[in-house]
N, CA, C and O of each residue as an XYZ file, in Angstrom:
300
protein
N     226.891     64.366    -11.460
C     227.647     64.928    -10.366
C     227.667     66.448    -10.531
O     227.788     67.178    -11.515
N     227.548     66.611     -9.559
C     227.261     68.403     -9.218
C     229.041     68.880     -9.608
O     230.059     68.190     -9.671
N     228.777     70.522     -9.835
C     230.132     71.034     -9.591
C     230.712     71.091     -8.679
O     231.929     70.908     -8.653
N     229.868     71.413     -7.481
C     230.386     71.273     -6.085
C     230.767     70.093     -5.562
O     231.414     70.062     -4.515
N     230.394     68.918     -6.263
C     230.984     67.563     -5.751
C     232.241     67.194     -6.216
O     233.105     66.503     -5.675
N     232.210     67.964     -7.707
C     233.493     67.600     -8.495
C     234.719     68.664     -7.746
O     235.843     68.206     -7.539
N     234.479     69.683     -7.481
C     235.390     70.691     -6.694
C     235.538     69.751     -5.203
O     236.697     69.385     -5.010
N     234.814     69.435     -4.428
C     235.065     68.416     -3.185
C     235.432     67.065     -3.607
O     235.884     66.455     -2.638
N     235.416     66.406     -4.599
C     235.984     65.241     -5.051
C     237.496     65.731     -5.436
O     238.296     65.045     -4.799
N     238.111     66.632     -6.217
C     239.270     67.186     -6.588
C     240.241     67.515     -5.532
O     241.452     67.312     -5.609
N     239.594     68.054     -4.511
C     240.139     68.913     -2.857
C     240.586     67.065     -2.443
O     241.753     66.724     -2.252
N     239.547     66.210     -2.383
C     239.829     65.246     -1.743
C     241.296     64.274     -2.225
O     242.254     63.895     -1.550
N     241.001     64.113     -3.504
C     242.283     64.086     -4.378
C     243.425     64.515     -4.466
O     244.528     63.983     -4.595
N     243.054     65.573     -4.382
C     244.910     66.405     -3.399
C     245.200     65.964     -2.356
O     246.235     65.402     -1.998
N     243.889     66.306     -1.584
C     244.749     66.155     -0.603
C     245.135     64.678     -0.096
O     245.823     64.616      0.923
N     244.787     63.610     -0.664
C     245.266     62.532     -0.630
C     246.427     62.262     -1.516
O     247.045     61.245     -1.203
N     246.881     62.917     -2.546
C     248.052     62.920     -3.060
C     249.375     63.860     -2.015
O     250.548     63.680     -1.689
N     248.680     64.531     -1.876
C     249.732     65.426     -0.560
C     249.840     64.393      0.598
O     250.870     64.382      1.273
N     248.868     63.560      0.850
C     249.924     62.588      1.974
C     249.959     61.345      1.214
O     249.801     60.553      2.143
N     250.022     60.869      0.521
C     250.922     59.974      0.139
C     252.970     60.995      0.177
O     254.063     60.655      0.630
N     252.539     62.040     -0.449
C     253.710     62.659     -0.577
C     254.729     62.888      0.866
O     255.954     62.955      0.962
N     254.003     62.943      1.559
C     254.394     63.303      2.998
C     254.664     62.096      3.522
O     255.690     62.032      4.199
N     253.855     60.869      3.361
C     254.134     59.381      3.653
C     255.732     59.182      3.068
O     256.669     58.654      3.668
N     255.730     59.764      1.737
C     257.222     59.196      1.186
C     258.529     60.142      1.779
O     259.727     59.867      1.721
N     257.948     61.211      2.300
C     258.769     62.158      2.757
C     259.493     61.662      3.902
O     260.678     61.390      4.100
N     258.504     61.625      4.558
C     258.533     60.352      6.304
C     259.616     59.740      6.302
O     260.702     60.089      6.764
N     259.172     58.344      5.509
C     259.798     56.905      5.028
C     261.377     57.672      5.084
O     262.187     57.463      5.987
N     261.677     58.867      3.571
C     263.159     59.018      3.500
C     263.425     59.422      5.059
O     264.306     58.723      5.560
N     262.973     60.201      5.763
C     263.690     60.877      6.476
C     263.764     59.965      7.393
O     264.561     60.452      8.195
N     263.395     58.798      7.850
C     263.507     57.808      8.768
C     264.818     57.227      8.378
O     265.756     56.876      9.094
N     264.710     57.205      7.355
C     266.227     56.429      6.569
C     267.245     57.189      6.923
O     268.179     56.819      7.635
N     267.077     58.480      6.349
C     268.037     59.492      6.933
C     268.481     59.117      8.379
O     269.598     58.704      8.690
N     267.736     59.266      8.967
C     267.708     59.508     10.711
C     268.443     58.202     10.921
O     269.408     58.066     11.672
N     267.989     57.426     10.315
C     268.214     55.776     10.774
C     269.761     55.729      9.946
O     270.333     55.122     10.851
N     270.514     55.862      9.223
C     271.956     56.053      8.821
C     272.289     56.931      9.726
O     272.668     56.436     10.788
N     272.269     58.467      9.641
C     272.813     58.884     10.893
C     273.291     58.722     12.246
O     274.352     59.060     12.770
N     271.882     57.904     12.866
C     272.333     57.254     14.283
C     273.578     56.469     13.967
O     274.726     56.851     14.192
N     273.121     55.013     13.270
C     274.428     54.223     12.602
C     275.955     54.947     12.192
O     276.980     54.360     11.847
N     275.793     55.998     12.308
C     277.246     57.101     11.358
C     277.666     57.291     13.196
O     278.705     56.993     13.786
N     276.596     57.799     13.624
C     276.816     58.174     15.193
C     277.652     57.030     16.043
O     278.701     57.100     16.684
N     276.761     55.976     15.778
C     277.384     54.936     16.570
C     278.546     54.534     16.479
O     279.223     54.342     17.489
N     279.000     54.331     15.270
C     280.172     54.274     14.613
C     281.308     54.792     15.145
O     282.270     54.178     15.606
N     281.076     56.372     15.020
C     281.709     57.792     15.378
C     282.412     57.592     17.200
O     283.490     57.853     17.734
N     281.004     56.953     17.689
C     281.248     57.228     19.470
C     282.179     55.821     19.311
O     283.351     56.060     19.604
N     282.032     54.942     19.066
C     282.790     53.441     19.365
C     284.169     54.024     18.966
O     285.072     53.743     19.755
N     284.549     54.874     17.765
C     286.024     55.280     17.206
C     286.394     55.966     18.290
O     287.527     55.755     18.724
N     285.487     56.978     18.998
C     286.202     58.007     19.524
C     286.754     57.402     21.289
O     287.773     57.778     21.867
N     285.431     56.116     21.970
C     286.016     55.869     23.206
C     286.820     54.561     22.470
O     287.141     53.965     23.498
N     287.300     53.809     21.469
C     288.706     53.625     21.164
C     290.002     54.366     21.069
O     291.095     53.937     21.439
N     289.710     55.709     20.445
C     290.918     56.488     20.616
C     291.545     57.157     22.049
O     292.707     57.442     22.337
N     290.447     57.269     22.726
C     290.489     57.729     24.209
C     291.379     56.846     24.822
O     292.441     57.058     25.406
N     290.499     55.378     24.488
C     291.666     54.504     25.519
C     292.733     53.940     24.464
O     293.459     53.043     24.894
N     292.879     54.257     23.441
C     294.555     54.428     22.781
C     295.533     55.642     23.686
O     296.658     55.445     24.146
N     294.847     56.721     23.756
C     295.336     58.059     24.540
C     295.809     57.905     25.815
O     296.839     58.432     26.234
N     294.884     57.002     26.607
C     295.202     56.978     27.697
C     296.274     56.023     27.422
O     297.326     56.600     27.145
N     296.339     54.889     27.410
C     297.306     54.169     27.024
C     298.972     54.741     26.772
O     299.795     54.629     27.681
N     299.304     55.305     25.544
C     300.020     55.851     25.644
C     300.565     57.462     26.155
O     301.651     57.937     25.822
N     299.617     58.106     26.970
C     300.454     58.597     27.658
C     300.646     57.626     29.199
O     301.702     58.052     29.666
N     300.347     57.034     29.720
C     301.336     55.922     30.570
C     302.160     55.617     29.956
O     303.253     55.988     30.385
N     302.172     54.993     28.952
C     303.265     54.670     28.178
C     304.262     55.740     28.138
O     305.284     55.170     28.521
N     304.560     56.968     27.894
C     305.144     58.074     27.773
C     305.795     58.546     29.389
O     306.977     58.708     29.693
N     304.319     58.717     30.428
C     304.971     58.775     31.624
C     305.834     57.750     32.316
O     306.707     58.049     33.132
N     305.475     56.278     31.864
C     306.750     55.351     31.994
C     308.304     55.550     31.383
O     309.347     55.638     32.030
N     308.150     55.586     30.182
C     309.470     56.384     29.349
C     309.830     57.446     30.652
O     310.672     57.155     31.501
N     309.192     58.490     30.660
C     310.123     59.649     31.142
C     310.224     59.115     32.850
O     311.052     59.747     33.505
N     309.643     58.283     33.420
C     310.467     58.183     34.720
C     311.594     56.715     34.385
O     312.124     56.214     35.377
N     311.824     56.254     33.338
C     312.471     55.239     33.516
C     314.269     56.352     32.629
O     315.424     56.143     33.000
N     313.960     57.134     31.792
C     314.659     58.099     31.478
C     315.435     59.245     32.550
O     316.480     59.879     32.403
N     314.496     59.212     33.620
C     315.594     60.242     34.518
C     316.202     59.077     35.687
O     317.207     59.396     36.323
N     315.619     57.869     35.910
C     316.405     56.773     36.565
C     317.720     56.279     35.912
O     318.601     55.824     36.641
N     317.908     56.354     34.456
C     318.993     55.848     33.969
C     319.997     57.669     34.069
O     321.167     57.816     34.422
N     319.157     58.606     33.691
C     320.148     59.456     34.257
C     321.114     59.834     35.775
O     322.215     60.361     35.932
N     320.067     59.265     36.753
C     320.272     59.033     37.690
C     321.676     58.446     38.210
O     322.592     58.988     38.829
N     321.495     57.069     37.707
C     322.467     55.882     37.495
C     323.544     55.712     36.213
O     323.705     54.708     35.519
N     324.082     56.728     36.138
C     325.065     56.580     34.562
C     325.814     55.633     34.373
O     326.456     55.553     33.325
């Protein structure tokens, strides 16, 4: 084998070790991405639960205060 084959056999070698590396890079960051959404989803389901906790009690609250100036009303 020539030098020049062994220098193009070596190049080839990298650079097939550089994507395997990039393959594993991928893989994590899919994982990443793929927990995140899941953290996301999570996040939005808590937050339109708390919304309609919110809404909830302020009716609840605006009931209180008109049933509060009716009994003032009526002493």
């Amino acid at each position: 084998m020539t030098n020049e084959e062994q220098i193009m056999l070596q190049s080839i070698k990298k650079l097939f070790s550089e994507i395997d590396k990039l393959k594993r890079d991928l893989a994590f960051k899919r994982e990443e991405l793929q927990a995140m959404y899941m953290e996301h989803k999570g996040l939005t389901k808590k937050i339109d639960a708390l919304e309609k906790e919110n809404h909830s009690l302020k009716q609840q609250i605006k009931q209180l205060e008109e049933e509060a100036e009716e009994m003032l009303l009526y002493p």
